[in-house]
N, C-alpha and C positions, 0 to 999 in steps of 0.2 A: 504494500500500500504506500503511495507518494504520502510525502512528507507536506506539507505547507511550505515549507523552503524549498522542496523540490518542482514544487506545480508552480510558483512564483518564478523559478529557473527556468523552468521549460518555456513558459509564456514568454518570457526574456528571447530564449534561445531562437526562435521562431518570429519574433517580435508580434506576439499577441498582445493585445489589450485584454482586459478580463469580460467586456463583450464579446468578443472573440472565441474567449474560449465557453462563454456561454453559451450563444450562436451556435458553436461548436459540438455543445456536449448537449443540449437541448435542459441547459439551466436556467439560472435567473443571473442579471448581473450582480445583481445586490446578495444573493445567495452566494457566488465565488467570492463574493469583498467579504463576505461575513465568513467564510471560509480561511481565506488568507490572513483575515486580523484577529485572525483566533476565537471569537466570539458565537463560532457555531459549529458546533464538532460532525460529519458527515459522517451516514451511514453507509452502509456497504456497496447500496444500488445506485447514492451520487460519487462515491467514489469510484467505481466499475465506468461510468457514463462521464467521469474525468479522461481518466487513465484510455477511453476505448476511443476520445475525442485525438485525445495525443499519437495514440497509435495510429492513427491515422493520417496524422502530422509527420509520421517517421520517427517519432521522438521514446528515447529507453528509456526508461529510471532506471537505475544501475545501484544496490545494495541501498543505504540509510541516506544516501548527501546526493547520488551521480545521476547525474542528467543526461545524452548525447542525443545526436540526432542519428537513426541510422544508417550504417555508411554499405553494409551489404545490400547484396540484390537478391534476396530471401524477404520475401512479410509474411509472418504467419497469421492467419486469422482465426477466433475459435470464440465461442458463445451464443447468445443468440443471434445476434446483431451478423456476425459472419458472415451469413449466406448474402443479406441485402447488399452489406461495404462494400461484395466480392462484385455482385453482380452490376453495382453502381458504376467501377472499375472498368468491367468488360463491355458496357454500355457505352460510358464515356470516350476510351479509351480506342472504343472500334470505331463509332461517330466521326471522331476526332481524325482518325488518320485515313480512313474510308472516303472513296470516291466511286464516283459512279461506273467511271473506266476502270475504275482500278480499288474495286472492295477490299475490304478487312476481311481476310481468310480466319474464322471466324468456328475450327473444330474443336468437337466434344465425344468422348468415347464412352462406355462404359455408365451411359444415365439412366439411373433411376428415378422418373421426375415428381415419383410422390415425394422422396428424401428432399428435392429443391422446393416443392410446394410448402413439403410440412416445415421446413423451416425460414420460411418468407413470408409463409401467412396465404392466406387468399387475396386480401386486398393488395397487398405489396406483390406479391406476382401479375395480379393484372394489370398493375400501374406501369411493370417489367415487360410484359409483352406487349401493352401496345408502345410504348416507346421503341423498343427494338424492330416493330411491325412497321412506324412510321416512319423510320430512318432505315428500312429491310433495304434502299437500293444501293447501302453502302459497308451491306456487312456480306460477304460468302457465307451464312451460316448450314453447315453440316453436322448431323447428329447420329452418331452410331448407339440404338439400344438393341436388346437383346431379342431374338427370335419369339414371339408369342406375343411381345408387348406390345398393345391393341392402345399407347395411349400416346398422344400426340399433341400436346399442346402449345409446340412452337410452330408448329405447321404453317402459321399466318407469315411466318419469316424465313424459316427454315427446312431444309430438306431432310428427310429419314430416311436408314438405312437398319435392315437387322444384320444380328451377325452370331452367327451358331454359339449356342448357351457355355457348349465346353469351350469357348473362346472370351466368356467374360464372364466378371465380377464387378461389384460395385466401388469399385477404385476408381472414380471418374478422373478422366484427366480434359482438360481443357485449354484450347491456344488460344490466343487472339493476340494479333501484332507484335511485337517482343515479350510479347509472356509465356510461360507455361504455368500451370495450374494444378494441383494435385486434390481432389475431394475427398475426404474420408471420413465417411458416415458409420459411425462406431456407436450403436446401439442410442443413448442418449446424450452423445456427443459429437460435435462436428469441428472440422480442424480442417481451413484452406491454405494452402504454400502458394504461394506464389512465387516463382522464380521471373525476375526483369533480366533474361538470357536470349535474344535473340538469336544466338546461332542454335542454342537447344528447342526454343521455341519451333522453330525455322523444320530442325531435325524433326521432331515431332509430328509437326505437317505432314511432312514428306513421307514419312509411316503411315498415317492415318492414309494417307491421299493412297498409299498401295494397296493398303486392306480396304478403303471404301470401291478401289477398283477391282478389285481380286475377289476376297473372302466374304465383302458384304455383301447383301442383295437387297434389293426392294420389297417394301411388305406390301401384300393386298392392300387394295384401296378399300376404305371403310363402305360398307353398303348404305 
């Protein structure tokens, strides 16, 4: 748990105001001042909604005093919040470099999209599909799930492929632009990596791109 001198550092580091990091954390400003000046001790679920603000800033606490900003190209994400930040990212980030000549290649292997539903919510998944539905002429997106799976709900943007059951697990991996992505839906926990590695990114594609031409096949069309 950040210290008061440590969340005071951080916002330094970054050059946040303490609107900022309210903004940021979905607090009050006057709640982080009463925070900082010691006069209001935070419970677990505003310090998580701190600490989940900064991560997302790049920024570590490091032991009782240490602050940095992070300098690897590894971010790991895990809680509830995970799935949305993740997908905020892959949204933004495809948007962003995506053209019309020249789409965000935009692959996913290994999904199980009740695991991405159930932890996004209903409303926040639909808020995800149609943004990516309304920006679809700028992303390549392709999705490899498993033989039998009858459920299709990026189909407004994306195309589907099955691919023989003894060929997957639910270790979803996911590229888009210089990322790669690791998913690991572990009973009541979730945990996204994100590696910022283009030439692995890159690698990855070009796997997917042989097994969507090879091994995967097209499922019936729903009647």
């Amino acid at each position: 748990m950040p210290t008061i001198e440590q969340i005071r550092a951080a916002r330094a580091l970054i050059g946040w105001s303490q609107k900022d990091l309210a903004d940021n954390s979905g607090l009050s400003q006057t709640g982080i001042a009463r925070i900082e000046n010691g006069t209001n001790k935070p419970n677990s679920s505003t310090i998580s909604r701190i600490t989940e603000a900064f991560d997302r800033a790049d920024i570590e606490f490091i032991g009782e005093n240490g602050v940095r900003k992070r300098t690897n190209e590894v971010r790991i994400l895990h809680g509830k919040n995970a799935m949305s930040d993740f997908l905020d990212d892959v949204y933004e980030v495809s948007a962003t470099y995506g053209t019309k000549d020249k789409p965000t290649e935009v692959f996913l292997s290994n999904v199980v999209h009740q695991n991405w539903v159930k932890w996004m919510g209903d409303e926040r998944w639909k808020e995800h599909t149609d943004r990516m539905t309304k920006d679809k002429d700028l992303m390549d997106v392709r999705i490899i799930i498993k033989e039998g799976d009858m459920n299709f709900p990026a189909s407004a943007y994306a195309q589907y492929k099955w691919i023989e059951e003894k060929f997957f697990n639910e270790k979803s991996f996911y590229s888009y632009h210089d990322r790669l992505a690791f998913l690991d839906f572990d009973g009541e926990e979730l945990t996204i990596s994100i590696m910022k590695q283009p030439d692995f990114a890159r690698g990855y594609r070009d796997l997917f791109l042989i097994s969507w031409n090879t091994t995967a096949f097209n499922p019936p069309l729903k009647e």
